[in-house]
C-alpha positions in Angstrom: -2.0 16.6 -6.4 -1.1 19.1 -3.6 -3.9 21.3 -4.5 -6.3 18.4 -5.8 -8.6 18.5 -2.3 -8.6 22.3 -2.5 -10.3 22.6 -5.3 -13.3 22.9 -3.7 -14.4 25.6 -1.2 -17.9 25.5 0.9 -17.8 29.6 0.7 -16.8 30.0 -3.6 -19.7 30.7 -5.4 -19.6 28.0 -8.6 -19.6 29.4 -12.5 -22.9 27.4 -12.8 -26.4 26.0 -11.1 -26.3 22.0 -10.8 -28.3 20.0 -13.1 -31.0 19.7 -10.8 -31.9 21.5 -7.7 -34.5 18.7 -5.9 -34.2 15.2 -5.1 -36.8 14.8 -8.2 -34.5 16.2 -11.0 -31.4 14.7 -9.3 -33.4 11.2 -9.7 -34.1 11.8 -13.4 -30.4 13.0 -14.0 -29.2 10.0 -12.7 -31.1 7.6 -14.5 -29.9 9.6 -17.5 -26.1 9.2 -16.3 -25.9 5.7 -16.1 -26.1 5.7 -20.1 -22.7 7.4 -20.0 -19.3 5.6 -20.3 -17.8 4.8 -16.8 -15.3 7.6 -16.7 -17.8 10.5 -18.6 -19.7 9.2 -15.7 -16.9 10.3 -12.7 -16.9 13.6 -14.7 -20.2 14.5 -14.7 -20.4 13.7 -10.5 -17.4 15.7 -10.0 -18.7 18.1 -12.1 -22.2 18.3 -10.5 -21.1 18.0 -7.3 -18.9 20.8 -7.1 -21.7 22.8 -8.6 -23.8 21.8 -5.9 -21.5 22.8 -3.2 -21.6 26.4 -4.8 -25.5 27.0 -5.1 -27.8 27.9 -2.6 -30.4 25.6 -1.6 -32.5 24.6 1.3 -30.2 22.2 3.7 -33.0 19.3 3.7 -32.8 19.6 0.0 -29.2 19.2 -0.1 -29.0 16.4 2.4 -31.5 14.8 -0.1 -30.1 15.0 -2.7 -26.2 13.8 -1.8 -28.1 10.7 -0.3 -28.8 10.1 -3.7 -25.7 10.5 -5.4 -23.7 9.1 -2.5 -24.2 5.5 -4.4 -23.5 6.3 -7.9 -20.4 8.4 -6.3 -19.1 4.9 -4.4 -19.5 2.8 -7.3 -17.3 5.3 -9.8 -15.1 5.8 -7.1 -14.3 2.1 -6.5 -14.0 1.5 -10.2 -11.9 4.8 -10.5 -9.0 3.2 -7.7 -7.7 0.7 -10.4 -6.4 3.4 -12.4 -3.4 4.3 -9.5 -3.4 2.2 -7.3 -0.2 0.2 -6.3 1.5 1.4 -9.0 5.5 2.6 -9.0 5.9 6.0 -8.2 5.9 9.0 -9.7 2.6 8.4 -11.3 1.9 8.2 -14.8 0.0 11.9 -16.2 -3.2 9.0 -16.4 -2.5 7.6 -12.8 -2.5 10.9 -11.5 -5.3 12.6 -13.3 -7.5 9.4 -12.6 -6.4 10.0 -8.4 -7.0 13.8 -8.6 -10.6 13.3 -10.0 -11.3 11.1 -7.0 -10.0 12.8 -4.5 -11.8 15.9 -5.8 -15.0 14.1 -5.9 -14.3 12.8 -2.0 -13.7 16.1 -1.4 -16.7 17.5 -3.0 -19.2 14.7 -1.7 -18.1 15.4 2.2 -17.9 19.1 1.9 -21.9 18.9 1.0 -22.4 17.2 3.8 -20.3 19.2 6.1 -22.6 22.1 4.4 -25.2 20.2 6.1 -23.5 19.2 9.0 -23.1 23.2 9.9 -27.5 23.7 9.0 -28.1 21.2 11.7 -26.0 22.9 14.2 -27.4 26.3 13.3 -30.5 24.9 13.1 -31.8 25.4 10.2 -35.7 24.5 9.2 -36.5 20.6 7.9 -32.7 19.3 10.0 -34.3 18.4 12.8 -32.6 14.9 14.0 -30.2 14.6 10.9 -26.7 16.1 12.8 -25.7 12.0 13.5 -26.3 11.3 9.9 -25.0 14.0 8.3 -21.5 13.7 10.5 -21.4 10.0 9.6 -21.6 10.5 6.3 -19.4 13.2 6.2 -16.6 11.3 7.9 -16.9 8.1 6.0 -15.9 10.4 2.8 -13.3 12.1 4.5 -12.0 8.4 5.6 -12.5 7.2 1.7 -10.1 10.0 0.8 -7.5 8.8 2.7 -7.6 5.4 1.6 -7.4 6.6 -1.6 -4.3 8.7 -0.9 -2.8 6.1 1.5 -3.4 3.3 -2.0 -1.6 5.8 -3.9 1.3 6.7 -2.0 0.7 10.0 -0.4 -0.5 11.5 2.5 -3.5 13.8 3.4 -3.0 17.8 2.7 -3.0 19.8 5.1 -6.6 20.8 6.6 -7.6 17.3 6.9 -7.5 16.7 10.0 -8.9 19.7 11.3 -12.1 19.1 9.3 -12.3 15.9 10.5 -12.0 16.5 14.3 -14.3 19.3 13.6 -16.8 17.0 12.1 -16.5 14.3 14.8 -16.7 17.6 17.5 -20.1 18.4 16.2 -21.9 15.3 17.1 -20.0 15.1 20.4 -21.4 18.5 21.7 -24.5 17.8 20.8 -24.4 13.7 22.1 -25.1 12.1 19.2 -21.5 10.6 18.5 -22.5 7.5 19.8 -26.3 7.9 18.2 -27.2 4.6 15.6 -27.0 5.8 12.1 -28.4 3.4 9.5 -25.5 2.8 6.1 -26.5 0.1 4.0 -24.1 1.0 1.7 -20.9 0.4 3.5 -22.1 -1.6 6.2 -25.3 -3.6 5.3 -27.7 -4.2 8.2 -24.8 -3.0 11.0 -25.6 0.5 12.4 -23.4 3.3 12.1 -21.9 6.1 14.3 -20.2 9.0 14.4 -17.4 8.0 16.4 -16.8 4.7 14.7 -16.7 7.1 11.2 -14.3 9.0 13.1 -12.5 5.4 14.6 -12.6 4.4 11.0 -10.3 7.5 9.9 -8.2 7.6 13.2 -7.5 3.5 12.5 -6.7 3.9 8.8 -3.7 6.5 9.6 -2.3 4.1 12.0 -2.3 1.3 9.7 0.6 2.5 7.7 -1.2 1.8 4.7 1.2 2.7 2.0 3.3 -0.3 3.1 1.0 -3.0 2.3 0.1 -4.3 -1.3 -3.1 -3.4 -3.0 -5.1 -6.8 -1.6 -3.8 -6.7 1.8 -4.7 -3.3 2.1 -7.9 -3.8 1.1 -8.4 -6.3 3.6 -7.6 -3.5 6.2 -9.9 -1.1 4.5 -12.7 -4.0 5.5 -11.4 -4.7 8.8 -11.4 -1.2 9.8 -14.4 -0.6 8.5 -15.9 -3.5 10.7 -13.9 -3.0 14.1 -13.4 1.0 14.0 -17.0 0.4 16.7 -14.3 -1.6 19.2 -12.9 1.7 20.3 -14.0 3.6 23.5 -13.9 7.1 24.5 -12.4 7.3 28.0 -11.8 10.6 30.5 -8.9 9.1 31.6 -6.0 6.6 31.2 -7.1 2.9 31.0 -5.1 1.2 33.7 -1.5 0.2 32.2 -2.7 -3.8 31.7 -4.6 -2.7 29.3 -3.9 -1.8 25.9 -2.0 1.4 24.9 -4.4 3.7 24.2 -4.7 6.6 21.1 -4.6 10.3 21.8 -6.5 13.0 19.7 -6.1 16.8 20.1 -9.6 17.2 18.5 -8.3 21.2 17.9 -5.6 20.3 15.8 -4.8 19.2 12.7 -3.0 15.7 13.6 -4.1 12.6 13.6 -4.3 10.0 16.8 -0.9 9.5 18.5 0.3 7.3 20.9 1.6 9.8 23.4 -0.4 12.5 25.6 -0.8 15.8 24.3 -0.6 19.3 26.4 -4.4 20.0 24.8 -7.0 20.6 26.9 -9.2 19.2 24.5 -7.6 15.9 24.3 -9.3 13.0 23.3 -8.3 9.5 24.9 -9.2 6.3 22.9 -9.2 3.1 24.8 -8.5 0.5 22.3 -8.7 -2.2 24.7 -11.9 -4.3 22.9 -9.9 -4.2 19.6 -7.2 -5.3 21.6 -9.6 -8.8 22.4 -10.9 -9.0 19.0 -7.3 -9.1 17.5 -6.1 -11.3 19.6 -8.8 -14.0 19.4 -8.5 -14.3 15.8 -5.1 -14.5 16.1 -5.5 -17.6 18.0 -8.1 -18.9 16.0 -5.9 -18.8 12.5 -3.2 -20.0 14.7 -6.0 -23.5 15.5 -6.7 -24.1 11.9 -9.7 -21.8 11.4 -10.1 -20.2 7.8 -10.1 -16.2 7.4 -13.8 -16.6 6.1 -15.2 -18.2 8.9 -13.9 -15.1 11.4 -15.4 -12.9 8.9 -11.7 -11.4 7.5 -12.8 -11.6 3.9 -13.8 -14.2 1.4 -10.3 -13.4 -0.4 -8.1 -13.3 2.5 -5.7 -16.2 3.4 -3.5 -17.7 5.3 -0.6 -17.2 6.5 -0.7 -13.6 5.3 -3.9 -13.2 7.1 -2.2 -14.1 10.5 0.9 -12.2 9.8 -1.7 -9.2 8.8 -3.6 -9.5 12.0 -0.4 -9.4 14.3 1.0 -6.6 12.2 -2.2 -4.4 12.9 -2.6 -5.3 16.6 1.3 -3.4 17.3 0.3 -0.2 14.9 -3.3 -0.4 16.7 -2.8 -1.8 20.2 0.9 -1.6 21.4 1.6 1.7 20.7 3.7 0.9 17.1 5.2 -1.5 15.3 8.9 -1.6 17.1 12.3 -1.0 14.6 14.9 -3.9 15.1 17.1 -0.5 15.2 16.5 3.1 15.9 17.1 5.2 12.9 19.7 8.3 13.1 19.9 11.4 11.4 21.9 11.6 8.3 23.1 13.1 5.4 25.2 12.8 2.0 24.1 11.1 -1.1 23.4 7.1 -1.8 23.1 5.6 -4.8 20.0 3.9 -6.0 19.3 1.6 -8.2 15.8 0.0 -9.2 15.4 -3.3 -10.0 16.3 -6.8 -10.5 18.4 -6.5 -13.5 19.9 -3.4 -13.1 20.9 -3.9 -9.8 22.2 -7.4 -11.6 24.4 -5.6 -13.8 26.0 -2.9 -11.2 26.5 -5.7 -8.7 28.4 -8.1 -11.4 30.7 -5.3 -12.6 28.5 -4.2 -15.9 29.0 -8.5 -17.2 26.4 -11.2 -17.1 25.7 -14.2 -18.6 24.2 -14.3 -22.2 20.4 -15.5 -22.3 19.8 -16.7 -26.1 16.7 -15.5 -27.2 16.5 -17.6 -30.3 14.5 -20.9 -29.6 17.1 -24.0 -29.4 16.7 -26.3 -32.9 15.5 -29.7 -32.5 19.1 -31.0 -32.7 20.2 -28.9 -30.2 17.5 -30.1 -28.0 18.2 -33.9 -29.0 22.1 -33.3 -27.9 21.1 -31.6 -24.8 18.7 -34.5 -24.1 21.6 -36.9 -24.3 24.1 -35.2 -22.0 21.6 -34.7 -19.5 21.0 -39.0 -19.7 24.4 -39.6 -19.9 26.5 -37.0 -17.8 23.4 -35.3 -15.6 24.1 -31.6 -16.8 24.9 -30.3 -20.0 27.9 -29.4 -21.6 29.1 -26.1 -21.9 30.3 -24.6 -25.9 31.0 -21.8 -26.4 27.2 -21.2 -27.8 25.9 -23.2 -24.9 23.3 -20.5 -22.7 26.3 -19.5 -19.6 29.1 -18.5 -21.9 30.2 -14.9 -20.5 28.7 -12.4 -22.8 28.5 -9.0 -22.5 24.9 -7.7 -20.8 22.6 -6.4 -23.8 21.1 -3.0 -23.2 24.4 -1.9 -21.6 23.3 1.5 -21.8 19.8 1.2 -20.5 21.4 -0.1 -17.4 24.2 2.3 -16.6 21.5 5.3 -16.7 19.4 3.2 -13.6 21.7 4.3 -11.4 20.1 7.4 -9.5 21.6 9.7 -6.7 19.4 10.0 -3.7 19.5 12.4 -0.9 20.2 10.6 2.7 17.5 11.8 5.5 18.3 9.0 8.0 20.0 5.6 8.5 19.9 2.4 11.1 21.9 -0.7 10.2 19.1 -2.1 9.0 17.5 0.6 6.6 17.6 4.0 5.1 15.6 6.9 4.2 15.8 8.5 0.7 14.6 11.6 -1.1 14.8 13.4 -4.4 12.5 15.6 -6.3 9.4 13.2 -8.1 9.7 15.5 -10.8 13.6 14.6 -11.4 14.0 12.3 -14.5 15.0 8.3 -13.0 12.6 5.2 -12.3 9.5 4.8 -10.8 9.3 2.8 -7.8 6.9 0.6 -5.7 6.6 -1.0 -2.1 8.1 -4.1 -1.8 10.7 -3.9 -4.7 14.3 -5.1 -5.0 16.9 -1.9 -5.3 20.5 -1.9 -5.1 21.8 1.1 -2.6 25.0 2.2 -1.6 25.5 4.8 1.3 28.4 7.2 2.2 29.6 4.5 4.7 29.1 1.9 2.7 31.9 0.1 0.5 29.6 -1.9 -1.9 26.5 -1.7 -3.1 24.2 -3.6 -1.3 20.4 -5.1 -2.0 17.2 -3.9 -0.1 13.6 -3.8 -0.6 11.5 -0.4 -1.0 9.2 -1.1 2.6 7.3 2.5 1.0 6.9 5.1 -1.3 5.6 7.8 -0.8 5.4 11.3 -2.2 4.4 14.2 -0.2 2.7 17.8 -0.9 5.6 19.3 -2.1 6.2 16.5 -4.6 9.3 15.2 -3.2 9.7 11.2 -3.8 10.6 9.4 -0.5 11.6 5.8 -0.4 12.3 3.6 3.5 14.7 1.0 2.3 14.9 -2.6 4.1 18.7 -3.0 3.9 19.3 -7.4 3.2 21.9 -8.2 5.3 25.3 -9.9 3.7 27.7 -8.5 0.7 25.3 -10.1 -2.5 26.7 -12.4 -4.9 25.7 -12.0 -8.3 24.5 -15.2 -10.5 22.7 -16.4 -13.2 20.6 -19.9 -12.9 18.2 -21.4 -14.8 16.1 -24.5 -14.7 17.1 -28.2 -14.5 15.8 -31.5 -16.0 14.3 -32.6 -19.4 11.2 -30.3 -19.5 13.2 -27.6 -19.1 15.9 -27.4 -21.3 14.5 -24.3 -23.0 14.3 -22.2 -19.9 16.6 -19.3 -20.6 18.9 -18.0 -17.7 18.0 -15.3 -15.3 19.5 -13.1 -13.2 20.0 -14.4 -9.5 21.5 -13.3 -6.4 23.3 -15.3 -3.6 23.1 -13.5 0.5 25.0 -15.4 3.2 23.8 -16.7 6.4 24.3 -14.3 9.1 24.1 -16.2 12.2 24.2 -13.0 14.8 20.8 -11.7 12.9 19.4 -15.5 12.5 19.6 -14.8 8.8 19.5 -18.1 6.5 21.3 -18.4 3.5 19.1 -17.4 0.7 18.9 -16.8 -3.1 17.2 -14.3 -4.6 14.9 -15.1 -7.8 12.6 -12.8 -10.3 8.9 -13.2 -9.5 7.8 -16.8 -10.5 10.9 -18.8 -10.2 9.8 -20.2 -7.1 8.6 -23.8 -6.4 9.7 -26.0 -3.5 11.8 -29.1 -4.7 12.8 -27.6 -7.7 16.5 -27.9 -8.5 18.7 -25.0 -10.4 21.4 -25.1 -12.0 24.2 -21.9 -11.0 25.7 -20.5 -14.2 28.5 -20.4 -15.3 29.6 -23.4 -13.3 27.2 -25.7 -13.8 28.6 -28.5 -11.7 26.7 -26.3 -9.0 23.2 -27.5 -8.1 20.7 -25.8 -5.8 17.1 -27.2 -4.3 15.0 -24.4 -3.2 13.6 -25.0 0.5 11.1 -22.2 1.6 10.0 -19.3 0.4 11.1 -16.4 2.7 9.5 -13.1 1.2 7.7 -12.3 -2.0 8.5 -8.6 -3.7 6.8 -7.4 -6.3 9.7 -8.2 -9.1 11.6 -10.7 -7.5 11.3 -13.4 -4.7 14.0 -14.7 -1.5 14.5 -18.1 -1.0 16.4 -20.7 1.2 18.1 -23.3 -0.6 20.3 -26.4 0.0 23.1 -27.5 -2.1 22.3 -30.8 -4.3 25.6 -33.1 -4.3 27.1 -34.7 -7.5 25.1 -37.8 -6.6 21.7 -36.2 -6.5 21.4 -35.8 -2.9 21.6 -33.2 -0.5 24.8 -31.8 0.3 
């Protein structure tokens, strides 16, 4: 992937002419294209594109016709993202073939522009009044490609930001960053400008994108998209009651900070009406409005919506999200292992408790009906699901366990590396892992808070340590209409009054419901009523609980 934007080059000469060299023939090639199968379609842009960028042609006629591919480009684009995105880590060869070809065509589609970007500056016959546009549209590609790589776990090569700034630098020294630039396509009857393409782009870095799911960071992608216009170009510091504001060294090739730079071409962002905006629909989730009628999204909800919000008013407004502790530098080896059920077997010494597979015979369902109506639980036999039994797969599990390098530490979290390329699992935000640290004397559970891997294909994983020495169990479901559930692997965390940590049982995905009552294996005079749902991860999910008495009741 590391050379997947590089591919193309405003000064390499291509192998061959485009398919068309006006907006005419690029209009009659396209109505031809649409005949094609979705993905011959993405090949022939790419192709065509890249083709374009190497031929010579009039810059008018070039602006032209990348207007009219700029469409087709979106819409193979947006169908292209559901081939990698949110998926574990390393990709697939499919995933990553599917994200090369987009970011190439990103590429491709805002190094035209920037083509044109430079004809207007030099200016070039038939660009009169098209620098705004041509900027714009150059940064909204630029700011497409890094969603894309932000969706897929990685970061932007290096070179991006330079060409950025540069973009953004053009319009500024000639006054037209603030100039209205009509964009139907990405946002309807709202005008555009160059600085809120170049917001949008700053905004997106900020959002730490690659530790949200796929749907919550889409809702960013919109939001940014919508506010990116809130921020303001000052010549000096907004005064300190306002909101921390970004800094840009428009030479560089880094993104907006939130501390000064020695540049003399440092950029201050005020981020103060953001600020307002944030905050106001804060309050208004917080009154009972709904996410669609502040104009969040027609599939955004509550409370994630709110917790959303808040999260992007720190990155955003408040100079950062804060860490409960500050990470130290570290080193050694920690052992990782991915998963619910592996992390299961490690944790309960390599035993667990048998889950029959076969389906339970109309007798044995008839007897298990009985117990429950006459002794409330059913009787353990030797056959009876919760019988000690070896873990099947005993092999499978043993080879999950993976030896990661350690980069730093905090009480509450760690941060891993090892080559993407070295045989082990794949891994994804939000999911369940079992670690176990040089000064560590068990393993203990966290969640994978992001993956990421970075131009040198090195795999690096931020691990939310769970605080309390985990308990493995198995449970499974209680009561008459579920006397065929199967037992599943469970974990138990203590409370932890000094970090106002619950008690809290740890489920695979779906075993959740409020009220509903389990039944801890292999004792199953032990009853448990889950409470709340504290967290969902994207194979299991953390609950409270309360302990259900003999008598039915709460204990």
């Amino acid at each position: 992937m590391s050379s997947a934007t590089s591919r193309i080059d405003n000064g390499r000469a291509a192998s061959a002419a485009p398919a068309f060299s006006s907006p005419a023939t690029c209009g009659t090639w396209l109505d031809a294209l649409v005949r094609n199968h979705p993905k011959n379609r993405l090949v022939e842009l790419e192709r065509q594109i890249e083709r374009l960028n190497g031929h010579r042609l009039a810059a008018a006629e070039r602006f032209a016709i990348l207007e009219l591919l700029r469409a087709p480009v979106h819409s193979a684009l947006t169908d292209n993202r559901r081939e990698f995105v949110d998926r574990p880590l390393p990709l697939k060869p499919a995933e990553q073939a599917a994200l090369d070809a987009s970011l190439v065509t990103w590429c491709g589609l805002a190094d035209g522009y920037l083509r044109c970007v430079d004809a207007c500056r030099g200016r070039e016959t038939g660009t009169e009044g098209q620098l705004a546009v041509t900027v714009q549209r150059a940064l909204t590609a630029l700011a497409e490609l890094q969603l894309d790589c932000y969706r897929s776990g990685r970061n932007v090569t290096a070179g991006h930001w330079r060409k950025v700034h540069r973009a953004y630098a053009a319009a500024e020294t000639a006054g037209v960053a603030q100039e209205p630039v009509a964009d139907a396509l990405r946002r309807g009857r709202s005008p555009a400008t160059p600085f809120g393409a170049w917001s949008e782009a700053l905004l997106l870095h900020l959002a730490s994108m690659q530790e949200l799911p796929a749907r919550q960071a889409g809702w960013v992608a919109h939001w940014v998209r919508r506010w990116s216009s809130k921020l303001e170009l000052r010549s000096e510091l907004p005064p300190p009651s306002r909101s921390a504001p970004l800094f840009v060294d428009i030479e560089s090739d880094h993104p907006a900070g939130y501390r000064a730079t020695p540049s003399s071409v440092q950029r201050i962002v005020d981020t103060s009406q953001l600020k307002r905006s944030l905050k106001k629909r804060i309050l208004a989730l917080e009154n009972g409005q709904s996410p669609a009628e502040l104009g969040l999204g027609e599939d955004c909800v509550q409370p994630h919506a709110r917790d959303l919000l808040v999260q992007m008013y720190f990155r955003w407004c408040k100079g950062g999200a804060a860490r409960r502790h500050e990470r130290r530098g570290a080193a050694g080896t920690c052992v990782v292992i991915g998963g619910l059920e592996a992390a299961h077997f490690h944790i309960s010494g390599g035993m667990a408790l048998g889950r029959p597979d076969r389906t339970l015979s109309d007798e044995e369902i008839r007897r298990q009906r009985e117990e429950m109506a006459v002794f409330g639980r059913i009787l353990a036999t030797p056959a009876t699901p919760g019988a000690h039994l070896p873990l099947q797969d005993t092999n499978k599990h043993r080879e999950t366990m993976e030896f990661w390098r350690l980069v730093d530490q905090s009480p509450s979290g760690l941060q891993l590396v090892r080559r993407a390329d070295q045989p082990g699992q794949r891994f994804v935000g939000r999911q369940l892992v079992a670690v176990r640290a040089p000064d560590m004397k068990v393993l203990h559970l966290g969640t994978v808070r992001r993956a990421t891997i970075d131009t040198d294909d090195a795999l690096h994983a931020g691990v939310r340590i769970l605080a309390g020495e985990p308990m493995a169990v198995m449970v499974r479901g209680t009561g008459l209409n579920e006397i065929r559930s199967k037992a599943v692997p469970a974990f138990f965390l203590p409370e932890i009054p000094s970090l106002a940590e619950p008690s809290t049982i740890i489920l695979p995905c779906g075993w959740f419901k409020r009220e509903r009552v389990l039944e801890v294996l292999p004792s199953q005079d032990r009853k448990i009523r889950l409470t709340g749902l504290v967290e969902r991860g994207s194979d299991h999910e953390r609950a409270t609980y309360e302990t259900v008495s003999a008598a039915g009741g709460s204990a």
